[in-house]
PDB file as gemmi writes it, atoms N, CA and C in Angstrom:
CRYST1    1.000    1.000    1.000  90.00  90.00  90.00 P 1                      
ATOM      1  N   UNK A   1     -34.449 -16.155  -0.479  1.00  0.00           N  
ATOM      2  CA  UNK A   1     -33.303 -15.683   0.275  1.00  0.00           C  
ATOM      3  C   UNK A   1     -33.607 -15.719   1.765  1.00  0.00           C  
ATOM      4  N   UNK A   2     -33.080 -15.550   2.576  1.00  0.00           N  
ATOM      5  CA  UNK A   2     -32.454 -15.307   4.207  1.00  0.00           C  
ATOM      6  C   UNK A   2     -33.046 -14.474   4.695  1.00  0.00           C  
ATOM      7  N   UNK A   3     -33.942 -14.402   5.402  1.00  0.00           N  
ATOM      8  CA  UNK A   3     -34.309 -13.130   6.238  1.00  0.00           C  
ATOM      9  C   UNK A   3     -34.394 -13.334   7.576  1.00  0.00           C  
ATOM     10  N   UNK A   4     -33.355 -12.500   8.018  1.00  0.00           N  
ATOM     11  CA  UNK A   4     -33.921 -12.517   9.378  1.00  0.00           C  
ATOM     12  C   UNK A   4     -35.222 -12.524  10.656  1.00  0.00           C  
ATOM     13  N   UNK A   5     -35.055 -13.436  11.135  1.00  0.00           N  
ATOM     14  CA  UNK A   5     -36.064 -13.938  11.842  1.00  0.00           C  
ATOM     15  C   UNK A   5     -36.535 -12.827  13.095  1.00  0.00           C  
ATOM     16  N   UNK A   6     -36.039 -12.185  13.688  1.00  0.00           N  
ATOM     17  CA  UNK A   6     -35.700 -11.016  14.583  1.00  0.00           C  
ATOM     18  C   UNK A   6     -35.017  -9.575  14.197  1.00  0.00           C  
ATOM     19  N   UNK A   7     -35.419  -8.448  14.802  1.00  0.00           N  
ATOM     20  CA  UNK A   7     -34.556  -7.045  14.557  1.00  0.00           C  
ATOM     21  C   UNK A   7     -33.526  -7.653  15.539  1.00  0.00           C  
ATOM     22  N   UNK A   8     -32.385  -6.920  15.140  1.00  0.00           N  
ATOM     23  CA  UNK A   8     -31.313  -7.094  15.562  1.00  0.00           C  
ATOM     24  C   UNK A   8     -31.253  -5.458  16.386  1.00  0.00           C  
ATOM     25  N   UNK A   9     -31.183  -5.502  17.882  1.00  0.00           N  
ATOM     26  CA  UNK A   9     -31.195  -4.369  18.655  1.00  0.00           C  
ATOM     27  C   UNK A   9     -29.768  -3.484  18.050  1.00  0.00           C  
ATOM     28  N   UNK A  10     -30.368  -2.160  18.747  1.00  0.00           N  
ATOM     29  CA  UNK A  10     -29.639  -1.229  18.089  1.00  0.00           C  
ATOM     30  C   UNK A  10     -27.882  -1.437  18.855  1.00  0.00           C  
ATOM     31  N   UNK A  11     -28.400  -1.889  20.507  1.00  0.00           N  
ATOM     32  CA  UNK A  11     -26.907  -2.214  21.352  1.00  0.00           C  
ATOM     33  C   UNK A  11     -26.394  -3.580  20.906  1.00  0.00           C  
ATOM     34  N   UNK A  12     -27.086  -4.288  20.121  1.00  0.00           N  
ATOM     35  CA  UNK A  12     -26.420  -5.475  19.912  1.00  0.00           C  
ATOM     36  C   UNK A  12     -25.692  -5.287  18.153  1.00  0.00           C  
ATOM     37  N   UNK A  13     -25.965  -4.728  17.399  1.00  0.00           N  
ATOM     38  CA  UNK A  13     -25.764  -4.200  16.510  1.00  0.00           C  
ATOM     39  C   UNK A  13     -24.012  -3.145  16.937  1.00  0.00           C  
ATOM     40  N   UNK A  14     -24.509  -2.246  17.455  1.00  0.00           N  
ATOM     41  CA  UNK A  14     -23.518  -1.524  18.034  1.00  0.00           C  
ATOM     42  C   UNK A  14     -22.406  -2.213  19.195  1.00  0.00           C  
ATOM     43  N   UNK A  15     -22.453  -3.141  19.813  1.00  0.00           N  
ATOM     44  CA  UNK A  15     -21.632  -4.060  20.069  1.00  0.00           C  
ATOM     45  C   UNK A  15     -20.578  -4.934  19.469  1.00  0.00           C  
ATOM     46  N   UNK A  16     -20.941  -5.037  18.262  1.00  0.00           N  
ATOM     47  CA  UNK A  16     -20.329  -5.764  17.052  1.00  0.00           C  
ATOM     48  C   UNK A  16     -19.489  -4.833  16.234  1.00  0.00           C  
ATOM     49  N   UNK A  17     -19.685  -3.900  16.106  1.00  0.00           N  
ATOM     50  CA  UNK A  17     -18.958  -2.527  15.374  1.00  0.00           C  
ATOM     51  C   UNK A  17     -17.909  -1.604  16.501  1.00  0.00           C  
ATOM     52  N   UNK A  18     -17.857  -2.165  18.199  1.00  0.00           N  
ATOM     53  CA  UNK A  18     -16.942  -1.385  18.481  1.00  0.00           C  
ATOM     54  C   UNK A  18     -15.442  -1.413  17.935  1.00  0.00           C  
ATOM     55  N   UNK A  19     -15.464  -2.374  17.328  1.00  0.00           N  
ATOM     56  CA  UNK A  19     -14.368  -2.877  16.626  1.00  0.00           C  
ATOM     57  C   UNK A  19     -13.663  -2.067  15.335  1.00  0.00           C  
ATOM     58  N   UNK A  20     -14.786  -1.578  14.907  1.00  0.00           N  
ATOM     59  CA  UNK A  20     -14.157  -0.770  13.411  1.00  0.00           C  
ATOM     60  C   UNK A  20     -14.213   0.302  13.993  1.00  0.00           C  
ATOM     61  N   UNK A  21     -12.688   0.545  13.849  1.00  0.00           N  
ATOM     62  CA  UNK A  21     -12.116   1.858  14.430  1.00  0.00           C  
ATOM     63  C   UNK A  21     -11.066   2.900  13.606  1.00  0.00           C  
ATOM     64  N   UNK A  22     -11.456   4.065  13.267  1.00  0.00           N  
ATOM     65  CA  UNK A  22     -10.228   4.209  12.518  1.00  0.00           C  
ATOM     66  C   UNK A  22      -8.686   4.296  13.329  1.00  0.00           C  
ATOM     67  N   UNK A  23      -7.444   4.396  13.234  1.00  0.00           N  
ATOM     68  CA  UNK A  23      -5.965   4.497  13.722  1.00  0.00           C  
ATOM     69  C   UNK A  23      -5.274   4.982  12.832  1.00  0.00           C  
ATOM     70  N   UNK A  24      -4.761   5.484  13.348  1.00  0.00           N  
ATOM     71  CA  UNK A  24      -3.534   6.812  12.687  1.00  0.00           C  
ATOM     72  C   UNK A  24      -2.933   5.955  12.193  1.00  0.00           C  
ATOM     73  N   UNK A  25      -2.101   6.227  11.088  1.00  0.00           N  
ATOM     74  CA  UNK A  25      -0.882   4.943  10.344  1.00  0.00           C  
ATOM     75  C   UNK A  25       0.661   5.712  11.138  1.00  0.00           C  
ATOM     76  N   UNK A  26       1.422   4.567  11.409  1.00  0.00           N  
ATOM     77  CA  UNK A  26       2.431   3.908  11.924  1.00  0.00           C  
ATOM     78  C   UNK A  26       3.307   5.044  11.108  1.00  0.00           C  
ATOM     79  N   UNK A  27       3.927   6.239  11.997  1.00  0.00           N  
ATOM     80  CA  UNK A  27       5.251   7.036  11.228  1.00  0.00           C  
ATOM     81  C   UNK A  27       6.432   6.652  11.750  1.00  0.00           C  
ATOM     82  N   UNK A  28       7.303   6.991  11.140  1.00  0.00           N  
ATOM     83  CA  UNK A  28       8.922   6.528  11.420  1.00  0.00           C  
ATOM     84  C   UNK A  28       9.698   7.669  10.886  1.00  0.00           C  
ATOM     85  N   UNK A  29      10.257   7.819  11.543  1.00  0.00           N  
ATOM     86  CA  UNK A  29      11.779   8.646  10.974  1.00  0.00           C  
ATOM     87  C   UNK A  29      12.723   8.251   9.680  1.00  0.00           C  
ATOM     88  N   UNK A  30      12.694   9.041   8.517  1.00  0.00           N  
ATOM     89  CA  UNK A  30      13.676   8.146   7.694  1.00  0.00           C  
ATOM     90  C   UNK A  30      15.120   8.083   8.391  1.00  0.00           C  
ATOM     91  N   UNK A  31      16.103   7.455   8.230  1.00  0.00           N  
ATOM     92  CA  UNK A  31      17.102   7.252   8.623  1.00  0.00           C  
ATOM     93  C   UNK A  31      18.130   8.392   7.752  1.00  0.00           C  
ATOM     94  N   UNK A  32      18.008   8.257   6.558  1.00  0.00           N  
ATOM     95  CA  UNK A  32      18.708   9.153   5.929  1.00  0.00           C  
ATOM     96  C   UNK A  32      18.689  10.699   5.836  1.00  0.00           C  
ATOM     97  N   UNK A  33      17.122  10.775   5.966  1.00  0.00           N  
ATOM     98  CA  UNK A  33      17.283  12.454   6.332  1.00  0.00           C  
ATOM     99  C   UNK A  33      16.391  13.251   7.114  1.00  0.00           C  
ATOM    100  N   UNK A  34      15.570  11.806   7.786  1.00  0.00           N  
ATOM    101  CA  UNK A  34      15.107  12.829   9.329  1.00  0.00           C  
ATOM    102  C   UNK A  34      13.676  13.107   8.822  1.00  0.00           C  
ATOM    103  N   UNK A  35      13.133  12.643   7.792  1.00  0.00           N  
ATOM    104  CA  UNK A  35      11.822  12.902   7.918  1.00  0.00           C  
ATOM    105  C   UNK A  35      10.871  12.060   7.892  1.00  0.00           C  
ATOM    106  N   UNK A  36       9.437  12.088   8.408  1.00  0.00           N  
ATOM    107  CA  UNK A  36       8.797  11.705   9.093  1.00  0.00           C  
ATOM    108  C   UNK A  36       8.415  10.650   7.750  1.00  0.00           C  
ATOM    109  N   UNK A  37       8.125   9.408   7.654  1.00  0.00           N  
ATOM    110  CA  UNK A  37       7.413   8.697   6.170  1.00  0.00           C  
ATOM    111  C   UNK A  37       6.544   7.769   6.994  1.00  0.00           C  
ATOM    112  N   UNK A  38       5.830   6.658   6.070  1.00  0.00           N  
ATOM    113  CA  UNK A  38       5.011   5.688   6.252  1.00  0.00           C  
ATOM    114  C   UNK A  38       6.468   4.361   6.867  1.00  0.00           C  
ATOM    115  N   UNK A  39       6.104   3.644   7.427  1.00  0.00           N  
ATOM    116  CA  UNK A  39       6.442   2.470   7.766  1.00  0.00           C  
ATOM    117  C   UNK A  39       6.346   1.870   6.586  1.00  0.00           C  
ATOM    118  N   UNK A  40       7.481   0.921   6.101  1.00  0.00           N  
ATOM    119  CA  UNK A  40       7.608  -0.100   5.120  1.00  0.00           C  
ATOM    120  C   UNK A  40       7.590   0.710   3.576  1.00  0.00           C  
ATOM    121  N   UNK A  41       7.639   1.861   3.442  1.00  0.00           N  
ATOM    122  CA  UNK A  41       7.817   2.402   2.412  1.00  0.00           C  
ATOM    123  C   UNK A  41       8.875   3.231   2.182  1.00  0.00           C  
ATOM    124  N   UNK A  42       9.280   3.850   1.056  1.00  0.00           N  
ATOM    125  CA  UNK A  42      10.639   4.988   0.430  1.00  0.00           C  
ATOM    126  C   UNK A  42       9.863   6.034   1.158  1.00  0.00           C  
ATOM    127  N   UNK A  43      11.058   6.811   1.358  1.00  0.00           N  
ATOM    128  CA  UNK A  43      10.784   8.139   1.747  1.00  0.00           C  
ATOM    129  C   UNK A  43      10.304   8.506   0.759  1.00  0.00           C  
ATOM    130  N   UNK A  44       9.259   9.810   0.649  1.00  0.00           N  
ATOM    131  CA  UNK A  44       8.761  10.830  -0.135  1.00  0.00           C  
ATOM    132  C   UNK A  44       9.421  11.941  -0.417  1.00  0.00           C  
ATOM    133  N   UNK A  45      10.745  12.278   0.632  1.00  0.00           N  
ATOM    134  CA  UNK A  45      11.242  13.351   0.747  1.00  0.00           C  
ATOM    135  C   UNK A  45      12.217  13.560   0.104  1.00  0.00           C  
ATOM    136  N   UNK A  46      13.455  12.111   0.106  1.00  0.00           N  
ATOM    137  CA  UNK A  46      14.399  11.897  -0.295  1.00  0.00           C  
ATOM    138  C   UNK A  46      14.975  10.246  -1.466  1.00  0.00           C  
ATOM    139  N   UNK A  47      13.702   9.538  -1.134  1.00  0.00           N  
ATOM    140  CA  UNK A  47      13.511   8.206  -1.922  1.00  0.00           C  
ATOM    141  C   UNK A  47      13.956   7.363  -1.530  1.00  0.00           C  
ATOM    142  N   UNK A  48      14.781   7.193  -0.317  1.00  0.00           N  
ATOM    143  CA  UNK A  48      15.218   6.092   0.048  1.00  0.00           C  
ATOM    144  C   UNK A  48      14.579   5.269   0.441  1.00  0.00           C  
ATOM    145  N   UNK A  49      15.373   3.760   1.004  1.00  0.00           N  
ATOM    146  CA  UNK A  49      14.297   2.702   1.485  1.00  0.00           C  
ATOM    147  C   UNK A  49      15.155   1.609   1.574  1.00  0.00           C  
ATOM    148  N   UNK A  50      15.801   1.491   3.478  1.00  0.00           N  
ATOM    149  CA  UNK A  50      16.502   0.363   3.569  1.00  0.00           C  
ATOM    150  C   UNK A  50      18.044   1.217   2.814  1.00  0.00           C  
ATOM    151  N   UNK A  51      18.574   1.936   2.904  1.00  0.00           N  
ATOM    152  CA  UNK A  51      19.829   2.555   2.986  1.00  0.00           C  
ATOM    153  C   UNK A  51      19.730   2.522   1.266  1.00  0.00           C  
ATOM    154  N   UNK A  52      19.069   2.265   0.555  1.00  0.00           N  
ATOM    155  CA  UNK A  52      18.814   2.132  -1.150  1.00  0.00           C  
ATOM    156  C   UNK A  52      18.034   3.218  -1.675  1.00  0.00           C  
ATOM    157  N   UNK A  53      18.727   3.724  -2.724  1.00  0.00           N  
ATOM    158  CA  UNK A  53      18.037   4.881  -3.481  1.00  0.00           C  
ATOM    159  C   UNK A  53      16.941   4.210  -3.967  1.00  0.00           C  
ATOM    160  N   UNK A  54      15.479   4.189  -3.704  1.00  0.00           N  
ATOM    161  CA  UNK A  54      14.462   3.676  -4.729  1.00  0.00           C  
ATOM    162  C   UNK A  54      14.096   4.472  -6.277  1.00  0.00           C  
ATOM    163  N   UNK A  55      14.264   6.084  -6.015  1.00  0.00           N  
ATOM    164  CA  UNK A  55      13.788   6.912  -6.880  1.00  0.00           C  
ATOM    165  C   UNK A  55      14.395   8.257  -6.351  1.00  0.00           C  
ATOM    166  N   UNK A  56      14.399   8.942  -6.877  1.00  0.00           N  
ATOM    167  CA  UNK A  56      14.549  10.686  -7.868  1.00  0.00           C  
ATOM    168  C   UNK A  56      13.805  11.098  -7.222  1.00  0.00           C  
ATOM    169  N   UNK A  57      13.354  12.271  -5.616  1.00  0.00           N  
ATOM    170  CA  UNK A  57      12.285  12.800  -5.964  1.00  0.00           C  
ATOM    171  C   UNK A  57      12.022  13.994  -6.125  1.00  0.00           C  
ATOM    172  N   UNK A  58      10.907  14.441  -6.945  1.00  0.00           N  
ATOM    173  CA  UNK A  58      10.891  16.084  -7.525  1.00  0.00           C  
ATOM    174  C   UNK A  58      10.845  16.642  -6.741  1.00  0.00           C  
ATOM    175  N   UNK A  59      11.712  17.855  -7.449  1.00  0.00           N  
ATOM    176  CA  UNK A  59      11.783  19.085  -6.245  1.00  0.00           C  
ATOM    177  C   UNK A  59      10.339  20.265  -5.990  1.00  0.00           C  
TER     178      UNK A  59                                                      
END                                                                             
């Protein structure tokens, strides 16, 4: 197998990873009843999605 020929420094290592970052996910307003959901998904609150009932949801 592959082994590296050199340590790989700790700033060069860490240079390469400023990249993985966590980010908050993308909220939106449902349209139908004002509460806060995921982007591209049914509400949780009320089920809609795109002016369409997807589902029922429990009370």
């Amino acid at each position: 197998m592959a082994h590296p020929k050199r340590k790989i420094s700790k700033s060069r290592r860490d240079k390469r990873r400023t990249h993985y970052k966590a980010i908050a996910p993308t909220l939106s307003y449902c349209p139908n009843c004002g509460e806060l959901k995921l982007s591209h998904r049914a509400c949780p609150s009320c089920g809609y999605y795109a002016g369409k009932s997807m589902f029922v949801p429990e009370s």
